[in-house]
C-alpha positions, 0 to 999 in steps of 0.5 A: 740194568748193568748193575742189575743186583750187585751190591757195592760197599761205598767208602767215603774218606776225608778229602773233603773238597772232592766229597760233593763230586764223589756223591753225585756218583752213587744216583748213577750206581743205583740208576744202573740198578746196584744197591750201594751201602755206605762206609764213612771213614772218622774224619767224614763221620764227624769233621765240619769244614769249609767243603760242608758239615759232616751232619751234611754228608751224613744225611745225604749218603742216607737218603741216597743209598736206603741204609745206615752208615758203616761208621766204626770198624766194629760195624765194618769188620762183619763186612768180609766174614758174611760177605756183604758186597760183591765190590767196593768202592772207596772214593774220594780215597786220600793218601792217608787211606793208601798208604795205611792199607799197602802198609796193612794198617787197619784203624778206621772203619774204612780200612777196616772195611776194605780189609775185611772185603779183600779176604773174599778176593772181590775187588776194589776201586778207588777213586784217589784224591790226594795232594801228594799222589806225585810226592811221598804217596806215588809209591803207594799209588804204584804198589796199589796198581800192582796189587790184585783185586785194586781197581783206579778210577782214572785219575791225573793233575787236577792243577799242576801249575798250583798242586804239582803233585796233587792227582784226583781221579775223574769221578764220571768214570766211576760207574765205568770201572765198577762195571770193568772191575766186576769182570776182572778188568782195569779201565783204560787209560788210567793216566788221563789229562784233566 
């Protein structure tokens, strides 16, 4: 098992229309032997949509990771003092989420969570999902893709003929770049074409 031990902080945000894809990731983390705890950011926590009900997300991220939902930034903020996890995911991560976090913003628990995880100099990947990755956040993405211990997962335009400017990552690859991120590495090529 590649991931024999190795426990991942999973930060779900609110780009609801990638948040089904995003769970069917965490059965292929814990398949390769990681034990994934949940973070869900407000939005996710208590926000219905057309996509599906939070009570919904909730109960799956539960059944499917073994443990409670890190879902206020109290509970998050023990994360980097006791050193909780070796990596963290955050997926989907929308624009709202980058752009606080390269301006040093910390009010949700995800923020809170990513924050409190970086202090120990462990890394991070994120799974972008955002409208606006080839609009105002591109700087955001480019400032994150400079910045040590981020990680992409490999992302490109899900529609550009509709959303020029909308980017998501290729959620499949997530499980890759965990395993690149843990020895240090970024996941090649981090533009793809869907």
């Amino acid at each position: 098992m590649e991931l024999n031990g190795v426990k991942i902080g999973f930060a779900v945000t609110g780009s609801h229309c990638t948040v089904r894809e995003v769970l069917k990731q965490i059965p292929r983390l814990t398949e390769r032997g990681a034990e994934v705890y949940p973070v869900m950011s407000h939005t996710v926590d208590c926000i219905d949509t057309r996509f599906g009900k939070a009570s919904e997300w909730k109960e799956l991220l539960k059944e499917t990771t073994g443990h409670d939902i890190i879902n206020t930034i109290v509970d998050a903020e023990p994360i980097g003092p006791n050193a909780l996890f070796d990596i963290m995911v955050v997926a989907p991560c929308t624009g709202n989420t980058m752009a606080k976090l390269v301006n040093g913003i910390t009010d949700t628990p995800v923020l809170m969570a990513i924050k409190a995880h970086l202090r120990n100099q462990r890394p991070v990947v994120m799974g972008i999902s955002t409208n606006d990755g080839l609009g105002i956040n591109a700087k955001n993405i480019g400032l994150l893709l400079n910045m040590k211990n981020i990680y992409m997962v490999p992302f490109g335009q899900d529609n550009p003929q509709v959303k020029a400017n909308s980017l998501v990552a290729n959620m499949s690859l997530l499980a890759d770049t965990v395993k690149s991120a843990l020895q240090g590495k970024q996941i090649q090529p981090v533009i793809i074409q869907y």
